[in-house]
C-alpha positions as CSV (number, residue, x, y, z in Angstrom):
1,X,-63.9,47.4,18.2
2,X,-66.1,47.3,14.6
3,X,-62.7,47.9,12.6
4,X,-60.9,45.2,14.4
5,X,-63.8,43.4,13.7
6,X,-64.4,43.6,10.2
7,X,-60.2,43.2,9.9
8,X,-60.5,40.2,11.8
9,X,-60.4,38.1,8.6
10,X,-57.0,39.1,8.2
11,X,-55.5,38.7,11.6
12,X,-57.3,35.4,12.7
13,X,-55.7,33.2,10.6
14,X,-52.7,33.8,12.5
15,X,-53.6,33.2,16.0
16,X,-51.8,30.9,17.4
17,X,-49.0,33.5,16.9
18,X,-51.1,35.9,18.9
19,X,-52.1,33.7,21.3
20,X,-48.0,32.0,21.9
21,X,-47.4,35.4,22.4
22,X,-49.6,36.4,24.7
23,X,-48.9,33.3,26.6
24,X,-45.5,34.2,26.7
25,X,-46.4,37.4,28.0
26,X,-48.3,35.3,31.2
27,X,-45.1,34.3,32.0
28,X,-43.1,37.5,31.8
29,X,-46.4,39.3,34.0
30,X,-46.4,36.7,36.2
31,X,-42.7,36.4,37.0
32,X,-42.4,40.2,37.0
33,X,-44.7,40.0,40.3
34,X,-42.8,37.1,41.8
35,X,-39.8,39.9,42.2
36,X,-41.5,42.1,45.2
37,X,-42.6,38.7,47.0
38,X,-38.9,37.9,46.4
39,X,-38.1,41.5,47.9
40,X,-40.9,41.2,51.1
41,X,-39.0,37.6,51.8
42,X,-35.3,39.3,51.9
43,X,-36.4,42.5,53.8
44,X,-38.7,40.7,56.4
45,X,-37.7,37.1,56.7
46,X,-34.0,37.9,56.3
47,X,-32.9,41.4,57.6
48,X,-36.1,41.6,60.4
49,X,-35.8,38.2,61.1
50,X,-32.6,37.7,61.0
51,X,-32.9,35.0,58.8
52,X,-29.9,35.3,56.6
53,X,-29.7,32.5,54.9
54,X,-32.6,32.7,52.8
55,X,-30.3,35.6,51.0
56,X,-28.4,33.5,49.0
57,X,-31.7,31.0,47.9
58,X,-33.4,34.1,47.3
59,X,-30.5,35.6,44.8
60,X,-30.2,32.1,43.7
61,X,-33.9,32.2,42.9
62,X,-34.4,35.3,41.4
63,X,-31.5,34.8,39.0
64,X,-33.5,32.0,37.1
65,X,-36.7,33.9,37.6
66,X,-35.2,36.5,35.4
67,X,-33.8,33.8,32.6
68,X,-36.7,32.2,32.6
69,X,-38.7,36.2,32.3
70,X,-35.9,36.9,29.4
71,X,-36.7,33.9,27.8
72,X,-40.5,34.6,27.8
73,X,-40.1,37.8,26.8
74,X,-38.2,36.7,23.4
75,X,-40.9,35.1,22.7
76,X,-43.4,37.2,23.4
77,X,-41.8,39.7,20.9
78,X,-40.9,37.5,18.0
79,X,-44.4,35.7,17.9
80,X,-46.2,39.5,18.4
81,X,-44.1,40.9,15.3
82,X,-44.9,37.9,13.3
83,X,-48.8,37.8,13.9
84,X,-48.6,41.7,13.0
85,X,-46.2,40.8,9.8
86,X,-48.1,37.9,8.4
87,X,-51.6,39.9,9.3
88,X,-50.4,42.7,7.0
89,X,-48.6,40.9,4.5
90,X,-52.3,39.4,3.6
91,X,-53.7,42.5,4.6
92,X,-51.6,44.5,2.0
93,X,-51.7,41.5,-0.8
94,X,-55.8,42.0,-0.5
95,X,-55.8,46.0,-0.7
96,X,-53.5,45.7,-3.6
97,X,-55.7,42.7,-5.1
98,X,-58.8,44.7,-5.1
99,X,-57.4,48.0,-6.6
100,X,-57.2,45.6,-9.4
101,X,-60.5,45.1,-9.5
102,X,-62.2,48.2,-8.2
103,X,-64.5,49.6,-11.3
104,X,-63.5,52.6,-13.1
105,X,-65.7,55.3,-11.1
106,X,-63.6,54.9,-8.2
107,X,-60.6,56.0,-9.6
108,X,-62.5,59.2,-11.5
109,X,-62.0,61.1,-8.3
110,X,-59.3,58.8,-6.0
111,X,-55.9,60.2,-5.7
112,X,-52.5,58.6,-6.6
113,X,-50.5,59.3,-3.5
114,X,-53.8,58.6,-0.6
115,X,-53.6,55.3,-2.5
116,X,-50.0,54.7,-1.6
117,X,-50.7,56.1,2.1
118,X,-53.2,53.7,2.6
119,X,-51.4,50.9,1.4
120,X,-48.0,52.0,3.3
121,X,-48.9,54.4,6.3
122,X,-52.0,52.9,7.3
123,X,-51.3,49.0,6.8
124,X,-48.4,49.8,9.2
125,X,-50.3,52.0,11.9
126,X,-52.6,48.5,11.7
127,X,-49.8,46.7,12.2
128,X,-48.5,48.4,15.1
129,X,-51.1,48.1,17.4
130,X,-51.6,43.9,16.2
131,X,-47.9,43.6,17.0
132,X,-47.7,46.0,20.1
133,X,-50.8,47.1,21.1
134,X,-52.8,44.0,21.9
135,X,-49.9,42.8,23.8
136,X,-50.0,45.9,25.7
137,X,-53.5,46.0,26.5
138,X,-53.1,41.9,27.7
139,X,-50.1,42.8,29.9
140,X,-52.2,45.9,31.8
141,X,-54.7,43.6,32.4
142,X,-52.8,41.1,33.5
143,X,-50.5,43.3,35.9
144,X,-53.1,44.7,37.2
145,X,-55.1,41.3,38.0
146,X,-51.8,39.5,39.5
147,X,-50.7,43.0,41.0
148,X,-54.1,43.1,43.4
149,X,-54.3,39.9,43.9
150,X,-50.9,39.9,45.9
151,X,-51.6,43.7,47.2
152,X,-55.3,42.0,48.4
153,X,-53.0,39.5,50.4
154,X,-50.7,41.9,52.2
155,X,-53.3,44.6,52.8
156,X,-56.6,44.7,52.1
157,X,-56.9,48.1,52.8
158,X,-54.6,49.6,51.1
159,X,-55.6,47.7,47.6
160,X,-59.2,49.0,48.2
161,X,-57.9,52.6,47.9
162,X,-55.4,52.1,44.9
163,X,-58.9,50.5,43.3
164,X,-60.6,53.6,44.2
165,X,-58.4,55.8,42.0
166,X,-58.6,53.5,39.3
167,X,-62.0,54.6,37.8
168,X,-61.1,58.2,37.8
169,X,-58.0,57.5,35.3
170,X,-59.9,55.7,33.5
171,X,-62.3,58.1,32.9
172,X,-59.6,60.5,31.9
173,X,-58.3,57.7,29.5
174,X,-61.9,57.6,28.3
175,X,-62.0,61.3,27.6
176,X,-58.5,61.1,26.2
177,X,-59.6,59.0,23.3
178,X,-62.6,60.7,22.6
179,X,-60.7,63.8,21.7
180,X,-57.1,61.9,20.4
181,X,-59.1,59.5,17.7
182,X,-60.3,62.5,15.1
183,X,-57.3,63.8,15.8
184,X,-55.4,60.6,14.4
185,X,-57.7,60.5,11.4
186,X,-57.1,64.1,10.4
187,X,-53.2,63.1,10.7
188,X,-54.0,60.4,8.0
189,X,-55.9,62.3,5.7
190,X,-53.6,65.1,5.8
191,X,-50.9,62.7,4.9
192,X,-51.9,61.3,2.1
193,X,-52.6,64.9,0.8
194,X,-49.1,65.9,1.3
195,X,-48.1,62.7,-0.4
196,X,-50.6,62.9,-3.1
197,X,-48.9,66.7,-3.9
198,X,-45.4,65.0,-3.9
199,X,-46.7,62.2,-5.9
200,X,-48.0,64.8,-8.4
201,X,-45.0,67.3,-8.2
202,X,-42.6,64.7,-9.5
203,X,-44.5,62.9,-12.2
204,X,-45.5,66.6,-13.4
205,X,-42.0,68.2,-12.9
206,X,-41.7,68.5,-16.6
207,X,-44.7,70.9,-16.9
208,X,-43.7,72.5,-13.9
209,X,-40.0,73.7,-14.9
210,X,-41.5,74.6,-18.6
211,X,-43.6,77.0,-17.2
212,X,-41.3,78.4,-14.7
213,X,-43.9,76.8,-11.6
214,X,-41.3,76.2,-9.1
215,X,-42.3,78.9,-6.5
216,X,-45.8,78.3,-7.0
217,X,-45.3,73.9,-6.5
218,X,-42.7,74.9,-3.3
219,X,-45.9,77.4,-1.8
220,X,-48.5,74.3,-3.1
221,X,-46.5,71.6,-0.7
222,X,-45.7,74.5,2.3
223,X,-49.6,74.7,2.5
224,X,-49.9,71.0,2.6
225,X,-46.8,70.2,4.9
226,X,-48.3,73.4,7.2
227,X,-51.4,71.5,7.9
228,X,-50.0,68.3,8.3
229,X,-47.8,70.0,11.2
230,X,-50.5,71.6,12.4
231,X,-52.6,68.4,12.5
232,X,-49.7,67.0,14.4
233,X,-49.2,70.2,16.7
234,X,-52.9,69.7,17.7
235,X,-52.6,66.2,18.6
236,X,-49.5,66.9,20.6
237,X,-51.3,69.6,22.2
238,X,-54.2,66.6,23.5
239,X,-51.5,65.1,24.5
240,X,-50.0,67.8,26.6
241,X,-53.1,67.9,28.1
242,X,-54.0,65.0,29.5
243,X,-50.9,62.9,30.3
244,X,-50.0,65.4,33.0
245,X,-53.1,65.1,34.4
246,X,-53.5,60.9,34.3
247,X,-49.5,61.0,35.9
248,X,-50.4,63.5,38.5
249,X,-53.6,61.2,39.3
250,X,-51.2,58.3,39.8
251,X,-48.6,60.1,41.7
252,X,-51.6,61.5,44.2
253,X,-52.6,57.6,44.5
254,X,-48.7,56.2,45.5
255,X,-48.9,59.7,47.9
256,X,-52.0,58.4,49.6
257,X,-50.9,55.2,49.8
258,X,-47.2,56.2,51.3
259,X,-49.2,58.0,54.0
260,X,-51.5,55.3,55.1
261,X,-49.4,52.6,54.2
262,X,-46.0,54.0,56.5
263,X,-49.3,54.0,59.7
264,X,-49.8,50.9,59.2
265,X,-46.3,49.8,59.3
266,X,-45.5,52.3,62.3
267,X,-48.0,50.5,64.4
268,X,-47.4,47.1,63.5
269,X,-50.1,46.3,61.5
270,X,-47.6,45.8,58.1
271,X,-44.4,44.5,57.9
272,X,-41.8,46.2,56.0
273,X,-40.9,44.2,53.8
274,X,-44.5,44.0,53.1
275,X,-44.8,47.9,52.7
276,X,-41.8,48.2,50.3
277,X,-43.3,45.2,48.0
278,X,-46.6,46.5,48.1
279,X,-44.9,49.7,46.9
280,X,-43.0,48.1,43.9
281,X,-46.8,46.4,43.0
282,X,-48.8,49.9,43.2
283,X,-45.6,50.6,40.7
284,X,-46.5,48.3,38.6
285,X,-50.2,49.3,38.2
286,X,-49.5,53.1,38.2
287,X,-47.0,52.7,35.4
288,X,-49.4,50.7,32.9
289,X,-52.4,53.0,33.8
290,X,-50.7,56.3,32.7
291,X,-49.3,54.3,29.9
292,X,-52.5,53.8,29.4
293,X,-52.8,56.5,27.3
294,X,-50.1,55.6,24.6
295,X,-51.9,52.4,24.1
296,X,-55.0,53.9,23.8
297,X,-52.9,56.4,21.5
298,X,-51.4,53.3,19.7
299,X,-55.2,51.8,19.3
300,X,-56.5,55.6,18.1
301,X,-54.3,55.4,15.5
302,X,-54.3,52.1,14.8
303,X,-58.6,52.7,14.4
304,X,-58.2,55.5,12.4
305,X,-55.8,53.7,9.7
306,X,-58.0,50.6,9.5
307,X,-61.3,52.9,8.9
308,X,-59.4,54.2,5.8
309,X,-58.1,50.8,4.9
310,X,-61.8,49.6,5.2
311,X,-62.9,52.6,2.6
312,X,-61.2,50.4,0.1
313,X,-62.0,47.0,0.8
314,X,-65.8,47.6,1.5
315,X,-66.1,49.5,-1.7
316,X,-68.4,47.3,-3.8
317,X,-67.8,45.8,-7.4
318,X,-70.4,47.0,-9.5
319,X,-68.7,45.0,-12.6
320,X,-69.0,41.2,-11.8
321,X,-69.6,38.3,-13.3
322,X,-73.4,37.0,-13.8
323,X,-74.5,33.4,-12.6
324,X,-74.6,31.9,-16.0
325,X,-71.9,33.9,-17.4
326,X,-70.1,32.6,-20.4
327,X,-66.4,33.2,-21.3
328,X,-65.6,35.1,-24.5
329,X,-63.9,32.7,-27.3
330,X,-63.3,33.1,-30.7
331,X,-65.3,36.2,-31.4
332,X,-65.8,37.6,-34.8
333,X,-66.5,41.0,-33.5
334,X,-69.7,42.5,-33.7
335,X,-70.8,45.6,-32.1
336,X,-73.9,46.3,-31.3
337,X,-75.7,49.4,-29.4
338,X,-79.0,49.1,-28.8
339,X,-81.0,52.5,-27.2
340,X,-78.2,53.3,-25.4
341,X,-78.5,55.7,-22.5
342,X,-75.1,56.3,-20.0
343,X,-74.9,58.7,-16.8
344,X,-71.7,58.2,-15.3
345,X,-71.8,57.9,-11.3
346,X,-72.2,60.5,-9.7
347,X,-72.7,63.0,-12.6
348,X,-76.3,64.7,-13.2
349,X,-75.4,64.9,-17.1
350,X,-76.0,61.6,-19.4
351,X,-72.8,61.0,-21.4
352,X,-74.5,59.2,-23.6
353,X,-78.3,59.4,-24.7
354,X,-80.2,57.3,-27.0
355,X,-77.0,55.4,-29.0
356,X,-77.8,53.1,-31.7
357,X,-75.9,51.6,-34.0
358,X,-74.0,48.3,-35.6
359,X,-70.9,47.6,-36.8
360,X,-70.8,44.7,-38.5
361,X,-67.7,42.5,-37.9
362,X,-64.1,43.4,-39.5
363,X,-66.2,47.1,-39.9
364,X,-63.9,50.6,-38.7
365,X,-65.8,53.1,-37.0
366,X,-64.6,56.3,-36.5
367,X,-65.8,58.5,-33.9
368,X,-65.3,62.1,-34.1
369,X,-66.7,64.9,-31.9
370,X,-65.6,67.4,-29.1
371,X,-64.3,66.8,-26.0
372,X,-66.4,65.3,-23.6
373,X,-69.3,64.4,-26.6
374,X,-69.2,60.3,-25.6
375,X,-66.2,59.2,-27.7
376,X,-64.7,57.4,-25.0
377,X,-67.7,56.6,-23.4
378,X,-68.8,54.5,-26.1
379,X,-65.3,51.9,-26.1
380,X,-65.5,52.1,-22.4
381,X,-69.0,50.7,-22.3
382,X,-67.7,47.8,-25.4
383,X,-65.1,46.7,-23.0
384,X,-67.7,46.8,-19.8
385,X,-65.4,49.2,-18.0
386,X,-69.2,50.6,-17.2
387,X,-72.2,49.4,-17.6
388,X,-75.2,51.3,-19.6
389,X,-77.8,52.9,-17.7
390,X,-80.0,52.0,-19.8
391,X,-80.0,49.9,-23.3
392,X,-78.0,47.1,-24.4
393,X,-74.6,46.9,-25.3
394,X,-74.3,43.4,-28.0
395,X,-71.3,41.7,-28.8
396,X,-71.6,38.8,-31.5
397,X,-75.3,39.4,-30.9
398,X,-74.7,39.1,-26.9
399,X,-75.4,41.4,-24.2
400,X,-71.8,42.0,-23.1
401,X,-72.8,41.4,-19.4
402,X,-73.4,37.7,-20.0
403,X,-69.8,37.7,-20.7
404,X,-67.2,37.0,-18.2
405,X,-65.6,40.9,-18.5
406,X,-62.0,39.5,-17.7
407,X,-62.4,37.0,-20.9
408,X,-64.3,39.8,-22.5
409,X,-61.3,42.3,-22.1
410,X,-59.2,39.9,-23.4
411,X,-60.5,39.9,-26.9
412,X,-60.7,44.1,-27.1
413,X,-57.1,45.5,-27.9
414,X,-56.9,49.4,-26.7
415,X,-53.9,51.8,-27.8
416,X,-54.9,54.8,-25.4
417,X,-54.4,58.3,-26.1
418,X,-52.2,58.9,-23.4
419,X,-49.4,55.6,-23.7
420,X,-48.2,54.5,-20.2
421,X,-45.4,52.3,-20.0
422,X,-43.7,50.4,-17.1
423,X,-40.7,50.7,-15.6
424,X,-39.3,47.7,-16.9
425,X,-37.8,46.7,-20.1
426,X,-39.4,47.3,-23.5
427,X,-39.8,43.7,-24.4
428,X,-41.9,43.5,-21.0
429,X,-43.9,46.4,-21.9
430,X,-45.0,45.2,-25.3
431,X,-45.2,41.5,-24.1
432,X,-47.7,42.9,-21.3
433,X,-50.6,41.0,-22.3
434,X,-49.1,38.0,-23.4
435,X,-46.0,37.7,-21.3
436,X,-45.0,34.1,-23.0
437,X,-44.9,35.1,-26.6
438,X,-41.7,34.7,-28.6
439,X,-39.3,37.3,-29.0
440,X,-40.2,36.6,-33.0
441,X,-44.1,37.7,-32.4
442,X,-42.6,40.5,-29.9
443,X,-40.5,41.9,-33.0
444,X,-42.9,41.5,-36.0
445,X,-45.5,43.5,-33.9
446,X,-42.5,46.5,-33.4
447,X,-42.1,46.3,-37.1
448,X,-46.2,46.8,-37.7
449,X,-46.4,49.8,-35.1
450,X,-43.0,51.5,-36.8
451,X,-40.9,51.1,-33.5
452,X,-38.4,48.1,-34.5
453,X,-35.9,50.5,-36.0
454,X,-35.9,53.0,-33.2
455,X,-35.7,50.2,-30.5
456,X,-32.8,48.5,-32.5
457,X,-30.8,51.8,-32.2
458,X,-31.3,51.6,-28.2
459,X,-28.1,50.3,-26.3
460,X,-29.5,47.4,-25.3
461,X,-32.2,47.0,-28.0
462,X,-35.5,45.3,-26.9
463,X,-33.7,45.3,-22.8
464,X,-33.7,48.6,-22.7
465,X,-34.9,49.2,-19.0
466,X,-37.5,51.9,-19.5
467,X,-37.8,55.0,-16.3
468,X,-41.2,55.9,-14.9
469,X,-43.7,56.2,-17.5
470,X,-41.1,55.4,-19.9
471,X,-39.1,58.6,-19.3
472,X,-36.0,58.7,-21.7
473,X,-38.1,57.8,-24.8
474,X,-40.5,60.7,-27.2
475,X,-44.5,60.9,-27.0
476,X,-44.5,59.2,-30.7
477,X,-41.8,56.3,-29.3
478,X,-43.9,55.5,-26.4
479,X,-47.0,55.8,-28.5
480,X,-45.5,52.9,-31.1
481,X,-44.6,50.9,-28.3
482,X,-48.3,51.1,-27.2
483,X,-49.7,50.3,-30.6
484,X,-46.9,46.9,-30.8
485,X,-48.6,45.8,-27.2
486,X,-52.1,45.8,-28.6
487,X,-51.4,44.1,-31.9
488,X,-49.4,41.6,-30.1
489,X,-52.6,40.5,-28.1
490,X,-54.1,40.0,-31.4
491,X,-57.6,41.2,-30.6
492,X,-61.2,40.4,-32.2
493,X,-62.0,44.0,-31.5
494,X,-59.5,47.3,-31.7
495,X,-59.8,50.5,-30.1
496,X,-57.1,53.5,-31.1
497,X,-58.6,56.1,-28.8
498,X,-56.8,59.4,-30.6
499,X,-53.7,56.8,-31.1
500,X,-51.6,58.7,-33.3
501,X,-52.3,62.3,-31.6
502,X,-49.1,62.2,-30.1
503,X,-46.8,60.9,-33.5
504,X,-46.0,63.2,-36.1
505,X,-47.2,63.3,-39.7
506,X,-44.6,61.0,-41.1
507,X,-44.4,57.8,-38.4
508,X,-48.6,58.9,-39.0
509,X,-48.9,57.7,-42.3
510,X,-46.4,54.8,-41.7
511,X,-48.8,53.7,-39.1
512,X,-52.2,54.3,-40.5
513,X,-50.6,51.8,-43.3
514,X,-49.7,49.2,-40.6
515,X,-53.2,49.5,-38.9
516,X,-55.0,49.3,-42.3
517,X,-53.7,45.8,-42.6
518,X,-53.7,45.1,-38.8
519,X,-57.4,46.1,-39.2
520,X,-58.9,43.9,-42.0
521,X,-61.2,41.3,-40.6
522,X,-61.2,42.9,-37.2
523,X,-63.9,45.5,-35.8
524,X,-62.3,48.5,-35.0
525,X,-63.2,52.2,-33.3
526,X,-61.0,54.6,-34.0
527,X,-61.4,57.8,-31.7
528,X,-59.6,60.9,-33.4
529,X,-59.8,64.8,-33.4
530,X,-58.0,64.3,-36.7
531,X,-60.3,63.9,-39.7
532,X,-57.0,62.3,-41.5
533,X,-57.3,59.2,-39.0
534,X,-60.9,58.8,-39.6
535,X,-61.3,59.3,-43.3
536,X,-61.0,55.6,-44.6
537,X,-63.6,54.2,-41.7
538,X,-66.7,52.3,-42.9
539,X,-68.5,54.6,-40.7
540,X,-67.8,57.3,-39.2
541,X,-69.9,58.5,-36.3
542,X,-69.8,62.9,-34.8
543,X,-71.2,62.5,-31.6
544,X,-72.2,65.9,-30.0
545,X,-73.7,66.3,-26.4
546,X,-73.8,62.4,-25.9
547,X,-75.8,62.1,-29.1
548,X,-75.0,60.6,-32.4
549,X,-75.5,64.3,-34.4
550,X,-73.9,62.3,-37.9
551,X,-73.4,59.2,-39.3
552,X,-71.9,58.0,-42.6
553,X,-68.9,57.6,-44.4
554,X,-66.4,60.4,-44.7
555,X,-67.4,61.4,-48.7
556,X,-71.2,61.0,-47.2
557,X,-70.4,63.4,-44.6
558,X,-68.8,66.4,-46.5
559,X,-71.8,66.5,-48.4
560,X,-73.5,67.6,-45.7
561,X,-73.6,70.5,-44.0
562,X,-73.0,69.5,-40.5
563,X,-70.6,69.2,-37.9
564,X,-68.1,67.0,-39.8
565,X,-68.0,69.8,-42.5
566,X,-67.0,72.1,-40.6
567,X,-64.1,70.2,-38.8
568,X,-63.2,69.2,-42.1
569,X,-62.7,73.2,-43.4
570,X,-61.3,74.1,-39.6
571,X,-58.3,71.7,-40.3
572,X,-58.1,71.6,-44.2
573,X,-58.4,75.5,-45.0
574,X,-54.7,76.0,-44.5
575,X,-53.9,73.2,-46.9
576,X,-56.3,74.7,-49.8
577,X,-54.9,78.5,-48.9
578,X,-51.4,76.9,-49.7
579,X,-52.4,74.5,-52.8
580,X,-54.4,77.5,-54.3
């Protein structure tokens, strides 16, 4: 029961929904045993004894007994869905709450469709067993207790030996959960695999058709669905297994019973009537005991989801807020890296090693180097996406981690390399980060990134519902779009990670121009493979191997010798073969 424990902070707030409906389920248990004492009454006092007009008072009786049990048992079901609705409606708000907040490193290696298991699959196997399962378990015990108790008062002897085959199916309960749990978590894993490749099929189904993939994507998800089935044919197969054997222990039990119990009524010592109602009461344990197994099924796989939900909302927040924190307010923008060391989790490598520099406020940098060589490193340690693993990271002269990062983030503006755009409308997307601007603001930062024309020309202009990841607009639309959302915010720091990469030369130039005047009196990194992008930054710095191989403005730099050089000649050559 740890998982349930550790979840309890979601379901316990709604108790009183879980305990109405478990008192709601007393009623139902205990009137459901009231029906063989109704049956032992008709049989002995009115057929054997002749007694017939109890008949009537009895029919009479059990009528209401069974409005009154169909009354009980509304509520039983209503108040048990809502405790397991409201428990997962919380439950699913606080997974989806804390994916906001989980640092970066988690989502270096999590996947995109175990994610949307977890928060759809597995919140509902949770769910299941709050809204079912508990009520399950209750009503076994229950039947069972109120069951003996009247099977103690007709025969003594005959409850003793229905007790006696009770520990051996429970023991083969016992054994069938040991087995049926793994089995249940494999099932989840192997389902968000199989989503995770759908997930990735779609949102990749333009690479796939260009390269002529489809065979190879329909053998990728037949391996994945294979296993799932297989998980699933394993599972049914622990199934097969031990439900024949817990109903055969229960039908051996009513055979012992019917032996014994017809003596006892042959000489007298039981009454009919009594026989047939202990009959209907060994029923009524026999059935919950081999259902035993699907509740212990339904807990199994309730268990398994909640250890995967628990993955998430036990992993820790390494980015938080110091006691003495202070909130970020009308920064001027200075950068400052102080012996800078960065290992990313995980990762036996340093991305960064030894860093120092300082750029002054309203300064460019421009950061050039291969891929991999700490370009991005660098901007994600500014906006405290990581934290150094050693050195100091200073903004305005303070260590960025006595900032509050959310007021921090606020004031850094990033136009990434790869755009990604929601599926809603483009005045949404570029209002993102301030979502109460005025549609004038929203329009003059368009005009700045070189997208107002284009968006003008759209059917419905700035309402134009975007698709998924903005499908239905060009790399270099999506791109401008990107750059109008982070001038909008208006931030004391800029980063264009590679910004223009994916824009051609023309809308280039139109929005280097726009940047050069977004940029004055505002820090700004620029991270390019193009030396074009760079060229006009105060400083430019070539990282190589998570070290700062060159430093110095872009004339500075061609004089030496060095790395930037030789990018320089690698993209310019063809330009001075064609010129000479």
């Amino acid at each position: 029961m740890e998982v349930f424990k550790q979840l309890s902070r979601f379901y316990w707030p709604y108790r009183r929904y879980f305990f109405g409906s478990i008192l709601s389920l007393l009623f139902v248990t205990g009137l459901t045993v009231v029906y063989p004492i109704f049956l032992q009454l008709a049989i002995d006092e009115g057929i054997v004894n002749q007694n017939f007009s109890i008949i009537p008072l009895l029919s009479i009786g059990f009528i209401f007994i069974m409005l009154f049990k169909g009354i009980a048992a509304y509520f039983n079901q209503y108040l048990g869905d809502l405790f397991g609705i409201q428990t997962v409606y919380s439950l699913r708000q606080v997974l989806y709450d804390k994916l906001q907040f989980i640092p970066f490193r988690f989502y270096d290696n999590a996947r995109t469709g175990d994610l949307m298991s977890r928060l759809t699959a597995d919140v509902e196997g949770f769910r299941h067993f709050l809204s079912f399962g508990f009520a399950q378990l209750f009503n076994f015990v229950m039947i069972v207790a109120f069951s003996l108790s009247v099977m103690f008062y007709y025969s003594p002897q005959l409850a003793l030996i229905t007790m006696l085959m009770m520990p051996i199916l429970a023991f083969t309960v016992h054994r069938f959960d040991k087995f049926v749990h793994p089995a249940f978590y494999d099932i989840r894993l192997s389902m968000a695999s199989l989503n995770t490749r759908v997930q990735e099929n779609v949102s990749g189904i333009n690479t796939v058709k260009s390269l002529s993939r489809e065979n190879f994507e329909m053998g990728r998800f037949e391996e994945k669905n294979m296993d799932y089935r297989d998980k699933y044919l394993y599972t049914s197969g622990i199934w097969a297994r031990y439900f024949p054997v817990m109903e055969f222990i229960g039908n051996m039990a009513v055979v012992l019973l019917l032996a014994y119990g017809g003596y006892l009524a042959i000489y007298g010592t039981l009454m009919p009537g009594e026989l047939v109602a202990f009959f209907s009461l060994v029923w009524y344990i026999m059935g919950p005991l081999t259902n035993l197994g699907f509740i212990i099924n339904t807990f199994s796989q309730s268990k398994a989801s909640g250890e995967r939900l628990l993955e998430i909302l036990n992993e820790e927040e390494d980015i938080y807020d110091r006691k003495n924190s202070i909130t970020a307010q009308d920064m001027s923008g200075e950068v400052t890296f102080k012996k800078v060391n960065f290992l990313y989790p995980g990762e036996n490598k340093m991305a960064l090693k030894d860093i120092n520099f300082q750029a002054r406020a309203g300064e460019v940098i421009g950061l050039m180097g291969a891929t991999g060589a700490g370009k991005s490193s660098i901007t994600h340690l500014i906006a405290r996406f990581y934290e150094p693993t050693e050195g100091e990271v200073l903004i305005d002269g303070v260590d960025n981690r006595n900032y509050r990062f959310r007021s921090l983030r606020e004031k850094i503006g990033f136009v990434l390399q790869e755009p990604f755009l929601f599926s809603s409308t483009i005045r949404d997307n570029i209002a993102y980060g301030q979502p109460d601007v005025t549609m004038e603001h929203i329009m003059d930062a368009a005009k700045r990134a070189q997208a107002h024309e284009f968006i003008e020309a759209l059917p419905h202009g700035y309402n134009t519902v975007l698709g998924e990841r903005g499908m239905g607009l060009s790399g270099g639309q999506k791109q401008r779009i990107s750059i109008a959302r982070a001038l909008l915010i208006n931030p004391s720091i800029l980063v264009l990670d590679d910004a223009t990469s994916a824009v051609d030369m023309q809308t280039e130039f139109k929005i280097q121009a726009a940047f050069r005047e977004l940029m004055r009196g505002r820090t700004t990194f620029i991270i390019a493979h193009r030396i074009s992008s760079v060229q006009h930054a105060d400083t430019i710095l070539v990282l190589e191997n998570g070290q700062i191989a060159e430093r110095g403005t872009h004339e500075q730099l061609l004089t030496n010798d060095g790395l930037y050089r030789r990018i320089y000649d690698i993209q310019y050559q063809d330009l001075e073969a064609i010129n000479a």
